[in-house]
py3Dmol code that shows the C-alpha trace and the ligand (Angstrom):
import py3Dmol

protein = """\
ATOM      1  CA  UNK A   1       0.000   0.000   0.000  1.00  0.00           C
ATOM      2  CA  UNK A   2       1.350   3.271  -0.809  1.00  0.00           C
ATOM      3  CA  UNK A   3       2.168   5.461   1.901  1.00  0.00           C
ATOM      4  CA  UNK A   4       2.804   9.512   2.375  1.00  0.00           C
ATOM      5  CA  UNK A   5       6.739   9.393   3.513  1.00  0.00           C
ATOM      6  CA  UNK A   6       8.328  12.838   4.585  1.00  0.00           C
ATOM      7  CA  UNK A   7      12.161  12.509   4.414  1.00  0.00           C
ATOM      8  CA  UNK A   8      14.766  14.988   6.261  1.00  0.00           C
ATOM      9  CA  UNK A   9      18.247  15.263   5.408  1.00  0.00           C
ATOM     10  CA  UNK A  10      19.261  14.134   1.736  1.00  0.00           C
ATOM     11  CA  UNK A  11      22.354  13.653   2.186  1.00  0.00           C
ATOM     12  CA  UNK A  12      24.630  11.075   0.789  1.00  0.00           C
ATOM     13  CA  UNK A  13      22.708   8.634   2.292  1.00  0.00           C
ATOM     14  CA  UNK A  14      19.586   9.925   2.556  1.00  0.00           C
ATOM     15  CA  UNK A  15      18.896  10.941  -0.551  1.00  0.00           C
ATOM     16  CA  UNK A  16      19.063   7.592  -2.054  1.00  0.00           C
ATOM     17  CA  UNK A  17      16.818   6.371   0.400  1.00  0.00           C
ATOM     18  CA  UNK A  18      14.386   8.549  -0.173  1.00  0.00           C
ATOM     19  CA  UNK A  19      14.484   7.980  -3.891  1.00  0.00           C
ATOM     20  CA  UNK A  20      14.189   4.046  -3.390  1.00  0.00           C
ATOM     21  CA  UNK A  21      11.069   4.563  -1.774  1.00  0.00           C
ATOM     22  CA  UNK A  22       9.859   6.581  -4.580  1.00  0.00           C
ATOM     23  CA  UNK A  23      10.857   4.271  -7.175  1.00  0.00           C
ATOM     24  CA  UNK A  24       8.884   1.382  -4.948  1.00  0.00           C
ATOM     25  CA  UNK A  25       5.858   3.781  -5.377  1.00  0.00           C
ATOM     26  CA  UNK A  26       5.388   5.547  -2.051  1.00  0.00           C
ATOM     27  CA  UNK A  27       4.912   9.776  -1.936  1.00  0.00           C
ATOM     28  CA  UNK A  28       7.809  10.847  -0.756  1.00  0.00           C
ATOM     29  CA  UNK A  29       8.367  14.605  -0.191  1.00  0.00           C
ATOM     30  CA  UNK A  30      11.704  15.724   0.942  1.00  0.00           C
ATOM     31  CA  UNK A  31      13.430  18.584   2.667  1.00  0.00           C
ATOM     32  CA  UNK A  32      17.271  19.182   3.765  1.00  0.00           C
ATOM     33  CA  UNK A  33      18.540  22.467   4.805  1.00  0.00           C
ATOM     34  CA  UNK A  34      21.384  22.557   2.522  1.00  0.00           C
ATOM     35  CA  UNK A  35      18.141  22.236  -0.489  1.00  0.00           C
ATOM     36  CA  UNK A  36      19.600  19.131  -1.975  1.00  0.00           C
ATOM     37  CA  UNK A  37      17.051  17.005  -4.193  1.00  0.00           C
ATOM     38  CA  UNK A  38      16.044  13.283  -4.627  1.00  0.00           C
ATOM     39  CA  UNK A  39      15.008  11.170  -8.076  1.00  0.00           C
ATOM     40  CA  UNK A  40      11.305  10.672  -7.684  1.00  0.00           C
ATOM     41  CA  UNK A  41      10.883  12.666  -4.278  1.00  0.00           C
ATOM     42  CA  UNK A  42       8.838  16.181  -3.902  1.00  0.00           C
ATOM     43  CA  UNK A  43      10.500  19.305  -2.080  1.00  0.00           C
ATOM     44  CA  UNK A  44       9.210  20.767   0.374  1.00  0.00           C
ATOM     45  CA  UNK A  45      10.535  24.167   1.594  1.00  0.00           C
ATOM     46  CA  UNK A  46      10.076  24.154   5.192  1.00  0.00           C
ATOM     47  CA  UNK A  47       9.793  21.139   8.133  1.00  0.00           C
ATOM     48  CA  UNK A  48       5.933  21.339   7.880  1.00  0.00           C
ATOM     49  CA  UNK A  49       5.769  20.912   4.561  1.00  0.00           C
ATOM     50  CA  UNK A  50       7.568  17.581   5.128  1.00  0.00           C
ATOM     51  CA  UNK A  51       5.328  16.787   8.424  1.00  0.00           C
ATOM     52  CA  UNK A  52       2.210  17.284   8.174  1.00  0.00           C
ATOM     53  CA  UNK A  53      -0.556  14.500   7.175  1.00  0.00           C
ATOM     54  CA  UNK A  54       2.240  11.967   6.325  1.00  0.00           C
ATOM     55  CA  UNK A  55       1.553   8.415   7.599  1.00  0.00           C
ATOM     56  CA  UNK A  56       5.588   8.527   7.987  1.00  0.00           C
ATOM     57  CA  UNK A  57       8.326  10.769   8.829  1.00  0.00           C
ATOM     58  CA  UNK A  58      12.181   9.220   8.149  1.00  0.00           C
ATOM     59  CA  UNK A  59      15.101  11.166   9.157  1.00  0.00           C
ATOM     60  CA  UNK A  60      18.676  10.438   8.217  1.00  0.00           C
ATOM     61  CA  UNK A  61      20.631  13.591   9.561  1.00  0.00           C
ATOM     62  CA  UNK A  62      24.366  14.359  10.840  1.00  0.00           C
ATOM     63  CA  UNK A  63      24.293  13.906  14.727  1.00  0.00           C
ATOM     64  CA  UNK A  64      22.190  13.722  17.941  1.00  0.00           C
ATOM     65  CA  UNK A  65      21.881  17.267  18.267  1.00  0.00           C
ATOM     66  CA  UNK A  66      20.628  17.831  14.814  1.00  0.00           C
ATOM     67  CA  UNK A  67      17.899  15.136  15.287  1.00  0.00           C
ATOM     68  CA  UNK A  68      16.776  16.486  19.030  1.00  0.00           C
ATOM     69  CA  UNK A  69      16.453  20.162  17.196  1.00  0.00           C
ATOM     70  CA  UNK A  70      14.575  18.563  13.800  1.00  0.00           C
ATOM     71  CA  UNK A  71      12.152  16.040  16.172  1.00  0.00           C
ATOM     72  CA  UNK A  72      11.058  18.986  17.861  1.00  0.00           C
ATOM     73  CA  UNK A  73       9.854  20.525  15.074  1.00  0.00           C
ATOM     74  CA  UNK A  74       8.706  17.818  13.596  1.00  0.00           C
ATOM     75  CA  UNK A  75       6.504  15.780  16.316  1.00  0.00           C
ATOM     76  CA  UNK A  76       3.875  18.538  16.842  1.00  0.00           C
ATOM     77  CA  UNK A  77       3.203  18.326  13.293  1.00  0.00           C
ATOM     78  CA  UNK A  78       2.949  14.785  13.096  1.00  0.00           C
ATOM     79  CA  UNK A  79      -0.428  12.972  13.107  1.00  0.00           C
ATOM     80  CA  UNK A  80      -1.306  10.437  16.226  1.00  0.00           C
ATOM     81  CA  UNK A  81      -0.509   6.814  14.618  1.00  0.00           C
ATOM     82  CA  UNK A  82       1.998   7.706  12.185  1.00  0.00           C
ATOM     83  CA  UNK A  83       5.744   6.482  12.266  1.00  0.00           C
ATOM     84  CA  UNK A  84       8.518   8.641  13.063  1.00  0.00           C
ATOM     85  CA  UNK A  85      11.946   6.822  11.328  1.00  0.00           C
ATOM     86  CA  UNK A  86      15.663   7.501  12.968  1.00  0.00           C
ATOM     87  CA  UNK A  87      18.292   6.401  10.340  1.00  0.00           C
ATOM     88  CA  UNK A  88      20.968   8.779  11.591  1.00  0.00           C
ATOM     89  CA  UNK A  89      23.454   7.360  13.421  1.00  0.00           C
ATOM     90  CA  UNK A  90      23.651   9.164  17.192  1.00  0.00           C
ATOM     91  CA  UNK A  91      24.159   8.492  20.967  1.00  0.00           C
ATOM     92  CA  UNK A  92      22.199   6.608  22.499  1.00  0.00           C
ATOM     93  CA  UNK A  93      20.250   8.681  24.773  1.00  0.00           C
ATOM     94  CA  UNK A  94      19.449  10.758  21.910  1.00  0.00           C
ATOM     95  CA  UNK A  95      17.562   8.268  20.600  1.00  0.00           C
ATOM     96  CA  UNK A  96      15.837   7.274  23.616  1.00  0.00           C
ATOM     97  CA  UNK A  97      15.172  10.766  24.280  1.00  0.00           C
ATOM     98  CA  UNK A  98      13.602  11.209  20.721  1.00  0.00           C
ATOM     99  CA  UNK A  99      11.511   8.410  20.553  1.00  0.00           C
ATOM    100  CA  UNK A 100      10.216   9.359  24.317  1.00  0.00           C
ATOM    101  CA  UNK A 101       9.137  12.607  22.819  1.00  0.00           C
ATOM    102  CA  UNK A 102       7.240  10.551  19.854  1.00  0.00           C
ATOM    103  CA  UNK A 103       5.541   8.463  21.882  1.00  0.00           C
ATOM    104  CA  UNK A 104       4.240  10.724  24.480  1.00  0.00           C
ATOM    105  CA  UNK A 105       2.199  12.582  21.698  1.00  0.00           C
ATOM    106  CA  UNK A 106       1.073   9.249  20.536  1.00  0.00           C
ATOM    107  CA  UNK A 107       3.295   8.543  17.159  1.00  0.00           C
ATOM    108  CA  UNK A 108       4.887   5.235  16.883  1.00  0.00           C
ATOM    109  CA  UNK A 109       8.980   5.697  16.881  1.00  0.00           C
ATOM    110  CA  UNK A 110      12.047   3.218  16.022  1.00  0.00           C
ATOM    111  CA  UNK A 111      15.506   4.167  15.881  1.00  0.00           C
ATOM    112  CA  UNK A 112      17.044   2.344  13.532  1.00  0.00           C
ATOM    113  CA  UNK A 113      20.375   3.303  12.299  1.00  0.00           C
ATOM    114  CA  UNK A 114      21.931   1.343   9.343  1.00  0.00           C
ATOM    115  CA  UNK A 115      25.408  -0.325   8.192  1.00  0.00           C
ATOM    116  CA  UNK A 116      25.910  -0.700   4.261  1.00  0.00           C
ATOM    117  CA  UNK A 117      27.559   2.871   3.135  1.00  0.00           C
ATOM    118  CA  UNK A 118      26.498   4.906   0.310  1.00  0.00           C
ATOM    119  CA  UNK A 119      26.497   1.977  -1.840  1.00  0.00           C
ATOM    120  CA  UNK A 120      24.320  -0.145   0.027  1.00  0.00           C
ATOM    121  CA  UNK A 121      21.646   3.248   0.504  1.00  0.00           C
ATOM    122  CA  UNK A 122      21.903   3.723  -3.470  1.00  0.00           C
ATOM    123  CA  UNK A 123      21.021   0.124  -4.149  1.00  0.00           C
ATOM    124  CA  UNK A 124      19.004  -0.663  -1.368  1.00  0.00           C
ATOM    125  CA  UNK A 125      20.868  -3.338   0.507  1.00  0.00           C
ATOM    126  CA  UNK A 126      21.470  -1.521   3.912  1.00  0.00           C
ATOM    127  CA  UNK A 127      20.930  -3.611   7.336  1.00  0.00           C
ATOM    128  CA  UNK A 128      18.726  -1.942   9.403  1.00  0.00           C
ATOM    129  CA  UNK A 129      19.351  -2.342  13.188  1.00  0.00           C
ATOM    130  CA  UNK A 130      16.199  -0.992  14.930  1.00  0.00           C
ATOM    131  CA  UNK A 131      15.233  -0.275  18.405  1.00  0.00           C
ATOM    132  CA  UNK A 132      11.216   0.600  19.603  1.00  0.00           C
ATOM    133  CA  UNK A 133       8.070  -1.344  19.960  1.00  0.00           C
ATOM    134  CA  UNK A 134       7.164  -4.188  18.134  1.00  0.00           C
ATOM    135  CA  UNK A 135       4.257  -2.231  16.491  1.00  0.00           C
ATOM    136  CA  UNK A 136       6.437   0.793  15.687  1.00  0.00           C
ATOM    137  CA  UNK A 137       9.044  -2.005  14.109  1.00  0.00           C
ATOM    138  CA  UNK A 138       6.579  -3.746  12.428  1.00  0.00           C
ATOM    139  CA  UNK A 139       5.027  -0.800  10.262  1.00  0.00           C
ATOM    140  CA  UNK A 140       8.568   0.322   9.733  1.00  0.00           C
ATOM    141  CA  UNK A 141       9.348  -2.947   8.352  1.00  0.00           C
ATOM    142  CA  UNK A 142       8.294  -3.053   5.148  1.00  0.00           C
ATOM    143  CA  UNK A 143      10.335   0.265   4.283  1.00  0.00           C
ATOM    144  CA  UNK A 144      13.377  -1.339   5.976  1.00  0.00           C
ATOM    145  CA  UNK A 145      12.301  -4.077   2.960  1.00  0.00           C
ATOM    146  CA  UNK A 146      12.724  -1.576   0.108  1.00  0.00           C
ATOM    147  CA  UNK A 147      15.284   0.428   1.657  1.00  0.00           C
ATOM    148  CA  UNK A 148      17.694  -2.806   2.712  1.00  0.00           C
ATOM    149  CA  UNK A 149      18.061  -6.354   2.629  1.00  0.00           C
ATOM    150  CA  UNK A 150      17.919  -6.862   6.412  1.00  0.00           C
ATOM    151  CA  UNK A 151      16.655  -5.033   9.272  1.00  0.00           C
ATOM    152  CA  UNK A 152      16.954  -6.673  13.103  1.00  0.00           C
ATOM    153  CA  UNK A 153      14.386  -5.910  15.809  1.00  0.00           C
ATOM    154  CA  UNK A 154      17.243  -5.267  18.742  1.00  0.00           C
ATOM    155  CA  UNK A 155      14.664  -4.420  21.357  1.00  0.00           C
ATOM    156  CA  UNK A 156      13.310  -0.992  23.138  1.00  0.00           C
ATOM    157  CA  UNK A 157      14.382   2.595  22.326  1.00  0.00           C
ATOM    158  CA  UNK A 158      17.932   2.851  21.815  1.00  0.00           C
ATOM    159  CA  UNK A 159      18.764  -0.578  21.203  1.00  0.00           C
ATOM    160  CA  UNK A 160      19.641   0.085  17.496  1.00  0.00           C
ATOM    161  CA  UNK A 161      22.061   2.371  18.468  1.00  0.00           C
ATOM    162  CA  UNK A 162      23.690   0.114  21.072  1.00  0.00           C
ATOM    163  CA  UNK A 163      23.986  -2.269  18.727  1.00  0.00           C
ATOM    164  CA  UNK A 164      25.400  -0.078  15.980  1.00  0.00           C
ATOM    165  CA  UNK A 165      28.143   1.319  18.110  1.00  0.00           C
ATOM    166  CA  UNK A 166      29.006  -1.919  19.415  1.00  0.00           C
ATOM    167  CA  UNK A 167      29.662  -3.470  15.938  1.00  0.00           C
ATOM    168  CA  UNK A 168      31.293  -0.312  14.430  1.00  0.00           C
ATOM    169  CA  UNK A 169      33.613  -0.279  17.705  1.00  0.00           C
ATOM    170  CA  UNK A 170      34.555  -4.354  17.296  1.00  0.00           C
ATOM    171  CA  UNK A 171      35.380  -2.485  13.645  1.00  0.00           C
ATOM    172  CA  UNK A 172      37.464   0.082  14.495  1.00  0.00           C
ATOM    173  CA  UNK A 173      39.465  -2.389  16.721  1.00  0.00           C
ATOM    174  CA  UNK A 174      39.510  -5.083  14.164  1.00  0.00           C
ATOM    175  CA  UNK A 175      41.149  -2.610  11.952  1.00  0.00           C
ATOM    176  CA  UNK A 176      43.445  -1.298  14.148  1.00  0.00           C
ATOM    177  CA  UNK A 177      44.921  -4.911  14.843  1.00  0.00           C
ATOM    178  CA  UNK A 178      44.725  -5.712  10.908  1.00  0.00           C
ATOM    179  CA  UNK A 179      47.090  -2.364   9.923  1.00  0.00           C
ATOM    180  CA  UNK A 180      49.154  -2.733  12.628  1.00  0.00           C
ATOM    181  CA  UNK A 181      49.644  -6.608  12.029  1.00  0.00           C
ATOM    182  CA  UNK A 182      50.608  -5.760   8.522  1.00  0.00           C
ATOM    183  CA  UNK A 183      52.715  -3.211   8.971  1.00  0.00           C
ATOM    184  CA  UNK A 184      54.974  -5.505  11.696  1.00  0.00           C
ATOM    185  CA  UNK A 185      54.806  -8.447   8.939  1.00  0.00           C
ATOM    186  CA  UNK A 186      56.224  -5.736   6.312  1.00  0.00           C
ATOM    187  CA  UNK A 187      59.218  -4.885   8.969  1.00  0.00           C
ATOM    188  CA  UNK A 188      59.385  -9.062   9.757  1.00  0.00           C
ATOM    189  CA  UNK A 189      60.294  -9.470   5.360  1.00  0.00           C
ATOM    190  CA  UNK A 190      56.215 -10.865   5.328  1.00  0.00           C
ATOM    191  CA  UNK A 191      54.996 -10.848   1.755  1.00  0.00           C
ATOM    192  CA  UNK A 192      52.023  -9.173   2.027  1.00  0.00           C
ATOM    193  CA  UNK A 193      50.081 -11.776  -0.213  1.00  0.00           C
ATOM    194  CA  UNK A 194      51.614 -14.535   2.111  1.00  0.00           C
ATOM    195  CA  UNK A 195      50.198 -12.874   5.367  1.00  0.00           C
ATOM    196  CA  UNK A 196      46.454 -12.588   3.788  1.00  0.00           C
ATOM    197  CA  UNK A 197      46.517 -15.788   2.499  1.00  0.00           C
ATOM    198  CA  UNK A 198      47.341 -17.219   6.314  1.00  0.00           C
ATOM    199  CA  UNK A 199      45.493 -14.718   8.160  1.00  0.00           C
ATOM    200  CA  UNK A 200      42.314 -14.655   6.185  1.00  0.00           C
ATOM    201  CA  UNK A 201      41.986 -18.669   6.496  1.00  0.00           C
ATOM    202  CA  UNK A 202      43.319 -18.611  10.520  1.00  0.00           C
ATOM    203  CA  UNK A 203      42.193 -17.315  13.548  1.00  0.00           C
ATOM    204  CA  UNK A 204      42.987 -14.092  12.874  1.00  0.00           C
ATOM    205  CA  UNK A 205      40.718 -13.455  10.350  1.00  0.00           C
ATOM    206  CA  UNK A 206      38.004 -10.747  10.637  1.00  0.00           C
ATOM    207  CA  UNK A 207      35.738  -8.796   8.027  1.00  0.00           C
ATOM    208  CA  UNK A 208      38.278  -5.846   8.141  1.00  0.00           C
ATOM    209  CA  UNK A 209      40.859  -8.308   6.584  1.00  0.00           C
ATOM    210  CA  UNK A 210      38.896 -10.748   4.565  1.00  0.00           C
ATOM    211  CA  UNK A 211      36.502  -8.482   3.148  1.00  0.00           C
ATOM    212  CA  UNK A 212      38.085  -5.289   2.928  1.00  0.00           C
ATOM    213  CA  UNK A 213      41.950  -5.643   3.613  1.00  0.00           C
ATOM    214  CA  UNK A 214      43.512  -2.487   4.135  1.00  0.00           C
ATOM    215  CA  UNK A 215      46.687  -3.825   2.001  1.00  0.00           C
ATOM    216  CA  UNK A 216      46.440  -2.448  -1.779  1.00  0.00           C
ATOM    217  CA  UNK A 217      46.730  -5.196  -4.156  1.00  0.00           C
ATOM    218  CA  UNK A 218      45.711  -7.983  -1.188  1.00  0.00           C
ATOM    219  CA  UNK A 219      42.578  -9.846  -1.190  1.00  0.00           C
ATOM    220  CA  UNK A 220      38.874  -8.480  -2.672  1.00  0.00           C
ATOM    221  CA  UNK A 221      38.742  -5.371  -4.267  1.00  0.00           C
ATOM    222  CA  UNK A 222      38.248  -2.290  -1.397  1.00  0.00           C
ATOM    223  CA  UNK A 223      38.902   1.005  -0.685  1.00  0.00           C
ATOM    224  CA  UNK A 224      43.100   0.363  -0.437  1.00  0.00           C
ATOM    225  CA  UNK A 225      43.249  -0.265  -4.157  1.00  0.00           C
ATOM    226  CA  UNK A 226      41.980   2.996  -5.301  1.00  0.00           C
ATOM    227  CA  UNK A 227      43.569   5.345  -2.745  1.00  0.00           C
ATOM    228  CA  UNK A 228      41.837   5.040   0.000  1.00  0.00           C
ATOM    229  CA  UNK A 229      39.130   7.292  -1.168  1.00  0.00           C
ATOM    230  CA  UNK A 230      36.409   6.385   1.127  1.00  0.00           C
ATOM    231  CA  UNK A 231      34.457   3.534   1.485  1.00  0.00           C
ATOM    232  CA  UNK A 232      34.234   4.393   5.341  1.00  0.00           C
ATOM    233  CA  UNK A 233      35.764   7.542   6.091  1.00  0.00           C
ATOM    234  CA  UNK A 234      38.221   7.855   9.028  1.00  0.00           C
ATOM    235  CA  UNK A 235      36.176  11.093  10.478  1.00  0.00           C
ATOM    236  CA  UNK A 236      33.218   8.649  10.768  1.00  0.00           C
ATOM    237  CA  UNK A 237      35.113   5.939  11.864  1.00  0.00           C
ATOM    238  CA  UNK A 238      36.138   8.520  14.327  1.00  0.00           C
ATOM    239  CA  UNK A 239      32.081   9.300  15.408  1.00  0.00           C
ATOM    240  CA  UNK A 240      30.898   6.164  16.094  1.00  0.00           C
ATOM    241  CA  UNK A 241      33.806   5.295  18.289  1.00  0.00           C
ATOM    242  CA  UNK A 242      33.206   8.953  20.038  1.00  0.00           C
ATOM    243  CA  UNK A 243      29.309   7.370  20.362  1.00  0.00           C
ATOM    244  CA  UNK A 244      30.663   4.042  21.683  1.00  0.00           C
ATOM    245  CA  UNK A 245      32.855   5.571  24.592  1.00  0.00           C
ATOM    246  CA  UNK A 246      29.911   8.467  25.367  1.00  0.00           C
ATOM    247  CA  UNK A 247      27.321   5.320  25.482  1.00  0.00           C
ATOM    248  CA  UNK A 248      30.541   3.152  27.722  1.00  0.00           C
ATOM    249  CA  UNK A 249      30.536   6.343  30.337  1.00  0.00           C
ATOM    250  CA  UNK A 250      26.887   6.349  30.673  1.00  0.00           C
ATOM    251  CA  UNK A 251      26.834   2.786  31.310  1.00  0.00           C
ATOM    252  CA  UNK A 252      29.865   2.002  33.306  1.00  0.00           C
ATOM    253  CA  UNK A 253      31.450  -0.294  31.213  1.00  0.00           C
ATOM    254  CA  UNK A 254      34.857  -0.741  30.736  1.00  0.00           C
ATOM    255  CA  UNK A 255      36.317  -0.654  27.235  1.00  0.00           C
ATOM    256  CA  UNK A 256      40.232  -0.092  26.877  1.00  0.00           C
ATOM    257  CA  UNK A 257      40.391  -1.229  23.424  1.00  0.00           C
ATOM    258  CA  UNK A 258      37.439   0.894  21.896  1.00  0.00           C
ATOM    259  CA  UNK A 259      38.852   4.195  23.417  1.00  0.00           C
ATOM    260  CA  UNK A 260      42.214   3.290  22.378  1.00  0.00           C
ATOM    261  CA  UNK A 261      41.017   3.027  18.958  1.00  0.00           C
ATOM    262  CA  UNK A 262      39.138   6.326  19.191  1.00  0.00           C
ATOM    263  CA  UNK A 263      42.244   8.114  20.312  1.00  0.00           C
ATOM    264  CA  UNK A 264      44.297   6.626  17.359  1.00  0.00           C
ATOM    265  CA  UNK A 265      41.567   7.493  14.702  1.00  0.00           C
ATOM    266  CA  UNK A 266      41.228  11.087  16.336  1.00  0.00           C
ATOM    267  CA  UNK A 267      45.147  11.490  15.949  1.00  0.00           C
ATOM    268  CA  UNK A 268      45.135   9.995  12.346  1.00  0.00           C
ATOM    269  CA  UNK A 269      42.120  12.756  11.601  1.00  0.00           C
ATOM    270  CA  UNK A 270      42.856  15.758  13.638  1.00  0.00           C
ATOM    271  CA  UNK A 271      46.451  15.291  13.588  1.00  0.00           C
ATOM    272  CA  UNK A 272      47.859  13.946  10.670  1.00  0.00           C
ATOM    273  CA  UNK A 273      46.883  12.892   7.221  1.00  0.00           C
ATOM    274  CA  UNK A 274      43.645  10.861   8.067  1.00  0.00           C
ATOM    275  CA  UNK A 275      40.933  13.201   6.851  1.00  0.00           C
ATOM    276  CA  UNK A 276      39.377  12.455   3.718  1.00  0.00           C
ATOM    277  CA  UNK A 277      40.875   9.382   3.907  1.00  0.00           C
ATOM    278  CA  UNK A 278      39.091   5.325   4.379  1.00  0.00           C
ATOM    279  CA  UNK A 279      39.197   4.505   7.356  1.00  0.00           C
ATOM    280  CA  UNK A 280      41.490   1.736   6.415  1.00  0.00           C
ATOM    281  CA  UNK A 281      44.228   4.069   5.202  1.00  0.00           C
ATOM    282  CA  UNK A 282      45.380   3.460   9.265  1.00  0.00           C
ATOM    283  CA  UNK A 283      47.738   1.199   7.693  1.00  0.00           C
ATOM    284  CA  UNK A 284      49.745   3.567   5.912  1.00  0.00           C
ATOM    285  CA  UNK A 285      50.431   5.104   9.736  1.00  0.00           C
ATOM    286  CA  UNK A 286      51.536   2.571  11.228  1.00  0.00           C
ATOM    287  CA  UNK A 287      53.880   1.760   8.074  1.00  0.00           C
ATOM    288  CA  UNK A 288      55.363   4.772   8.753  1.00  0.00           C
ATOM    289  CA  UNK A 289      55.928   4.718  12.236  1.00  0.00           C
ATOM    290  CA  UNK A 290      58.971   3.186  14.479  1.00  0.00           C
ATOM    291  CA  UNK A 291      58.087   1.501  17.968  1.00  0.00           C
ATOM    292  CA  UNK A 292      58.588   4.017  20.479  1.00  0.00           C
TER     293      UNK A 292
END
"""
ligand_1 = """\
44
NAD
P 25.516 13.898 4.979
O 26.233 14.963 5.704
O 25.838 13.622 3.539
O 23.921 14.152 5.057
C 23.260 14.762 6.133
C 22.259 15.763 5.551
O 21.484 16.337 6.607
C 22.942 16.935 4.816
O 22.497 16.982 3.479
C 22.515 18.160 5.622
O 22.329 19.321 4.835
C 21.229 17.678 6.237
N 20.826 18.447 7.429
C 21.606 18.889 8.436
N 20.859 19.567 9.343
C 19.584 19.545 8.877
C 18.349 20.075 9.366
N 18.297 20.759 10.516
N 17.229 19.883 8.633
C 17.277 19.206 7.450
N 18.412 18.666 6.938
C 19.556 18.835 7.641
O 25.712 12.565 5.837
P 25.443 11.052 5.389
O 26.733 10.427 4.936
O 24.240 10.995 4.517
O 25.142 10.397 6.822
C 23.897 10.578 7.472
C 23.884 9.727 8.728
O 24.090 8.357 8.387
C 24.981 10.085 9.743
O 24.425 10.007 11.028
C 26.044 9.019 9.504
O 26.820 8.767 10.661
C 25.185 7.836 9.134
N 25.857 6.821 8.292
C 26.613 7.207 7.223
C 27.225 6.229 6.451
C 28.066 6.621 5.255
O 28.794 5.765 4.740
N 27.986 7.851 4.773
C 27.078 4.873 6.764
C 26.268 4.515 7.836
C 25.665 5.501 8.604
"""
view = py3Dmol.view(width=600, height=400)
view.addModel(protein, "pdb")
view.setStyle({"model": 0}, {"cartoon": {"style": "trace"}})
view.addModel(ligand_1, "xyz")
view.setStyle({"model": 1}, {"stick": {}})
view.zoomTo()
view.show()
């Protein structure tokens, strides 16, 4: 059944979002302050325009700040029963926050933040990773269907966030190991084809080298063989493993190894030559480097 979808922030994500659920025959009107457009999707020129009367409102904007301002602009405009969508990657008690604020005026709310990249948003094979009721996930569902290939019911507000940072901080430590592994094979005489082909079939392996080996020339096809143009970028490499530590203080968990990895990305990106850069490029610091 077609529905009326409003869609803020068309982006490089969101935009080809929103235009997949045009092209699967929804309404979709869009709006993004920077007054970027979307195949298939109306423009509205203000937040109401994008609110009002829809049976669904998605989001996919920058940080938790930007959402709390945009959902309260947006809820009072929204009408009781329809969805409100979080795709934005944020903390966690933004989310929970958010969703609170939904729900109190009656609108159903999942946060549900997605992995995949830019290629997976333009053809429609993100993994959703949602967090709300049952009944708020199971409207949302079948646009997590035309928008990805799988979306996961983690549990109550929030949840898709925890389990978003949590992977992309497992990431960002995977990676770390990976570079730094080949860069000490390099220094050990380690052909670099030789250390894949053990690694990636041993205990070592992980996605970071199997499926996206931060060696040029090694293994699939990624990010290292055309210059480390992102892919992942560092600086949001560098975000989620901010989220990860903010969400670790708030729930008093200990996690060396995450803010490790948060301080070396925020060196390789503030400091040195890491912005712009995948977020695999790490290998070329640590190639570079001497112990000590
Ligand atoms: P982006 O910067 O390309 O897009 C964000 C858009 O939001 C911009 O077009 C901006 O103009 C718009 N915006 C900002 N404030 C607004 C407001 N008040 N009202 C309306 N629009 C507003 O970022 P992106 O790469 O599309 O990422 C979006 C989210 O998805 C982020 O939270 C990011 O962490 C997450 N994410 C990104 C990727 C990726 O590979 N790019 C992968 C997974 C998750």
């Amino acid at each position: 059944m077609s529905m009326k979808i409003g869609f803020i922030g068309l982006g490089n994500m969101g935009a080809p979002m929103a235009a997949n659920l045009a092209k699967a025959g929804h309404v979709v009107t869009g709006y993004d302050v920077a007054g970027t457009t979307a195949e298939g999707v109306a423009v509205a020129t203000d937040i109401a325009g994008v609110t009002k009367g829809m049976d669904a409102v998605i989001t996919m904007l920058p940080n938790g700040s930007i959402l709390r301002q945009v959902a309260a602009q947006v809820i009072p405009h929204m009408t009781k029963g329809s969805l409100f969508i979080d795709c934005s990657t944020v903390d966690v008690e933004s989310a929970k926050n958010t969703s609170e604020a939904a729900e109190n005026e009656g609108i159903l709310a999942v946060d549900a933040p997605v992995s995949g990249g830019i290629g997976g948003a333009a053809g429609g094979t993100l993994t959703f990773m949602a967090g709300g009721s049952e009944a708020a996930f199971e409207k949302a569902k079948p646009l997590f269907d035309i928008m990805g290939q799988k979306a996961v019911h983690c549990g109550d507000a929030g949840s898709g966030q925890a389990a978003k940072i949590c992977n992309n901080m497992i990431l960002g430590v995977t990676m770390i190991a990976t570079c730094e592994a080949f860069a000490l094979a390099d220094k050990l005489g380690l052909d670099r084809q030789k250390m894949f082909d053990v690694v990636s079939t041993s205990s070592g392996y992980s996605w970071s080298m199997n499926a996206y080996c931060p060696a040029p020339g090694v293994g699939p096809q990624s990010p290292a063989d055309n210059g480390y143009k992102p892919g992942f970028a560092a600086e949001l490499m560098l975000k989620d493993l901010g989220l990860s530590q903010q969400a670790a203080e708030m729930a008093n968990a200990d996690t060396p190894m995450g803010e490790l990895a948060r301080s070396l990305y925020a060196a390789f990106v503030e400091e040195e030559d890491g912005s712009g850069k995948d977020f695999s490029a790490m290998l070329s610091r640590f190639e570079a480097r001497n112990r000590g």
